[in-house]
C-alpha positions, 0 to 999 in steps of 0.5 A: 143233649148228655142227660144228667143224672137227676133226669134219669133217676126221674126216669127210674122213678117212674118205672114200677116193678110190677109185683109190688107195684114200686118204683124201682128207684125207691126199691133199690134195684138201680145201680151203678148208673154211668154215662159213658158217650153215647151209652147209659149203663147201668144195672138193674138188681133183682129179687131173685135168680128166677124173677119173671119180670125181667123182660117185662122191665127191660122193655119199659127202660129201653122205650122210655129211655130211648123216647127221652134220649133217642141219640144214647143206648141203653144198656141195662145189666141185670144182676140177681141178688146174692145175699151179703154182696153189698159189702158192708159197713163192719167197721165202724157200722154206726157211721151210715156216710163216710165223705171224704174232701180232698185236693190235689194241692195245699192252700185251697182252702180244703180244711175250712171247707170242711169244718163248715160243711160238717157244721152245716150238715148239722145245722140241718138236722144230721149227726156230723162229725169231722176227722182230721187226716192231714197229720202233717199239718193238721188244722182242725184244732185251729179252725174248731178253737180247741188247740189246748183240749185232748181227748179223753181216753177210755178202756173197753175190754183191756184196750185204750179208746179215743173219744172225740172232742165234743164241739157244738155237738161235733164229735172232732178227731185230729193229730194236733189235739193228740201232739203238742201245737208246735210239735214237728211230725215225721213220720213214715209211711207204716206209721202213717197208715197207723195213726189212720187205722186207729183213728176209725178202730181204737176210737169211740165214735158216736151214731153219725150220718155223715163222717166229714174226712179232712184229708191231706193234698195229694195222693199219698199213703194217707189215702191209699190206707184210707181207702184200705180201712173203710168203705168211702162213700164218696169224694168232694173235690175242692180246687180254686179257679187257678189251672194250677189247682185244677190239674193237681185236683185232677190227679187227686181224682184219677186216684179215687177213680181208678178201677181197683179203687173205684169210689164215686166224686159226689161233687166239687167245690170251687173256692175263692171263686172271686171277690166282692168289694164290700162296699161294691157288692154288684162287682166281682174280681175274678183273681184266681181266674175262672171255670177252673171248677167247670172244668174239674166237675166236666173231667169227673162226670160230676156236679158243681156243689157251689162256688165260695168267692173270697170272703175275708170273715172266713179267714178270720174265724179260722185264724183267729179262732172265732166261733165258725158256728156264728152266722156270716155272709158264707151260712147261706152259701156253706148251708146251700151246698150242704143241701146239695150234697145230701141229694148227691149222697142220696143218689149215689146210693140209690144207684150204686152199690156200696163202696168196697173197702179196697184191696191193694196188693201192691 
């Protein structure tokens, strides 16, 4: 049996470091934590070049991981602290997590996703915010009910700042609150990359936890700049059941996955997952089809968040511009997947190093 992620953080957890007497979980020493076939690979960051524990740790991650799972080798890289290797956050350090949603294809229902997770996330206590990629199509403004607001605009040291739109206490950046509703985008790819550049550097972001980024379908010059401006601390990948979704989501992922790239899938999100007659809430009709999350979460070595059926109350408040801050059938579901996201973010950097903000030559 493949362990899971959660049984080998228990693991970690329950090996101390033996001068502080600390787990090395709590103390940060486990990073980058794969499994990869028959191997469990991961590093163990030490105090020092001299540390005199090491072979003292060593022997107890290779018995207690060999006694749990006898049929994977571990293989534990240790790697002396360096100090300002971690690569910080320099850009905008007041946001601690950056979580980037993205889709290989339009219509799955990506931007209400997002909306929603970033109005759970504060239901549960954390700082929020939510930035809108897509300048092609960009929905926000819609979904949020703020198509006729701008943002205010301020001077700090002789330069012009954006300051979000407050909704609810959700700091909201989108192109459509900068462009008139019905205003066609054309843009190439340099201006593209602008936009998104001043999105995170000319704009007045307040403390956040957690940063939600709304991004395009696809894999274009809106996530290669992304990528470029700040270090993102994980994906969440949203497809619907159908294969077609899934293999466009596919590629999405190869991209953030890629060893130049190299950011980690937190998790995916099936949506439309199926439907529920109201009145005939014991059957589900599985019109999109089924497992096409499953497969999505098995091909990035991921985990599934939570699966959203078909839930006519969720169209309407985004078309029509209801409050998406009101209750509905989908809070319970919206506010359970948000827990689980916050475990996942809390792993990941637990156990991986941070992000780098990439470095594309060509």
């Amino acid at each position: 049996m493949q362990p899971e992620t959660d049984q080998l953080l228990d693991i970690f957890r329950s090996i101390k470091e033996p001068e502080t007497g600390k787990d090395i979980l709590s103390l940060q020493m486990v990073r980058d934590l794969k499994i990869d076939q028959k191997s469990i690979n991961f590093s163990i960051h030490l105090p020092s070049a001299k540390y005199p524990h090491k072979d003292v740790l060593y022997r107890s991650l290779h018995e207690t991981l060999k006694k749990e799972f006898p049929d994977y080798e571990p293989n534990a890289h240790f790697v002396a602290y360096q100090p300002h290797s971690e690569a910080p956050n320099t850009v905008v350090p007041q946001i601690r997590n950056f979580i980037a949603v993205a889709s290989g294809k339009g219509g799955v229902g990506k931007s209400t996703i997002s909306a929603n997770l970033a109005i759970s996330l504060a239901k549960l206590g954390f700082k929020a915010g939510i930035l809108d990629t897509d300048l092609y199509g960009p929905s926000m403004p819609t979904i949020f009910g703020i198509k006729n607001k701008r943002p205010q605009v301020v001077q700090k040291d002789g330069k012009n700042l954006l300051v979000p739109i407050d909704v609810n206490g959700i700091p909201v950046i989108s192109l459509g609150n900068i462009i008139e509703p019905e205003q066609a985008v054309v843009l190439r790819g340099p201006r593209l990359g602008a936009i998104i550049k001043q999105f995170f550097l000319d704009t007045v972001w307040p403390e956040l936890d957690y940063l939600i980024i709304d991004l395009p379908p696809g894999t274009g010059d809106i996530q290669l700049t992304l990528v470029q401006t700040i270090p993102i601390t994980g994906v969440v990948l949203v497809t619907t059941p159908q294969e077609v979704a899934v293999a466009d989501a596919i590629k999405a992922a190869n991209m953030f996955m890629l060893d130049q790239i190299s950011v980690p899938i937190l998790g995916v999100i099936e949506n439309m997952s199926y439907f529920s007659p109201p009145d005939m809430q014991d059957k589900k009709y599985y019109i999109f089809g089924k497992g096409g999350g499953q497969r999505l979460s098995d091909f990035t070595k991921s985990v599934i968040l939570g699966k959203i059926p078909i839930h006519e109350s969720i169209r309407q408040r985004a078309d029509h511009e209801l409050s998406i801050f009101d209750q509905d059938e989908s809070s319970v579901e919206f506010a359970q997947i948000a827990d689980k996201l916050v475990e996942r973010v809390k792993h990941r950097n637990q156990t991986n190093t941070p992000t780098k903000i990439v470095q594309l030559t060509q």
